[in-house]
Steps between C-alpha positions, in 0.01 A plus 500: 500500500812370495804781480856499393782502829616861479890456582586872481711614788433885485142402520533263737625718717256756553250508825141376396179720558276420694225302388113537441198306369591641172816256489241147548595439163871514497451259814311265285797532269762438750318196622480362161868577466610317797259234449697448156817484623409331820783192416786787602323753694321537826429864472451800305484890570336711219769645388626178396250563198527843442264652741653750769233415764500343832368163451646168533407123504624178589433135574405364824401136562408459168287881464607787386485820739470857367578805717449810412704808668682235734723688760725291745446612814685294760755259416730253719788227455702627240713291272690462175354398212528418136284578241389501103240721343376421123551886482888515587815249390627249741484454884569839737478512847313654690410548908109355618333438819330184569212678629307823361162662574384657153229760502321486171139563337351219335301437162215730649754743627446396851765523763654192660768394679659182500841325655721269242754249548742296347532492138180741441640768694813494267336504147277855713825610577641479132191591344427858708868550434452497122177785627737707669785471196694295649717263297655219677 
């Protein structure tokens, strides 16, 4: 199901829980959300639509990718950036890495690793931010 952009600051900016199979379905939402709005947007965390959980998705080569409980857990080559969000007005700047190792759980809430580069490892960056209540 497709859900409304939730662009309220205060609730924006509180930490997500962690998530559990219980939360498959808001994943299926955020999916379909991003999926939507996929002409502006390469990635969405949950709370993005409302739900305070530690999930987020975004495209890759053409797929979407959904990680669930993601954790950054190396990170090298930092840089300056700019950034949007559908969530938050105008551009804001913020400080990535072009590299990142992200510890996560996938759909069956198995662990995995895996390195990203580039452009990917940004839209991680920005999305476990919004997890953590972090508004750039």
């Amino acid at each position: 199901m497709i859900r409304e952009i939730v662009k309220d600051e205060a609730f924006l900016a509180q930490k997500s829980d962690p998530a559990t199979e219980e939360d498959l379905p808001a994943a299926r939402d955020l999916l379909d959300t991003l999926a939507a709005n996929r002409e502006r947007c390469v990635g969405m965390a949950a709370n993005m639509i409302g739900v305070r959980k530690r999930i987020i998705v975004f495209e890759q080569e053409g797929n979407f990718q959904l990680l669930f409980n993601p954790e950054i857990v190396k990170k090298s080559g930092p840089y300056p950036a700019q950034e949007a969000c559908l969530s938050l007005a105008g551009v804001r700047a913020a400080r990535r890495y072009r590299s990142i190792k992200v510890r996560y759980q996938n759909e069956r809430f198995r662990l995995r690793f895996k390195t990203f580069t580039g452009f990917v490892a940004q839209i991680i960056q920005h999305e476990i931010d919004h997890c953590e209540g972090i508004l750039i």
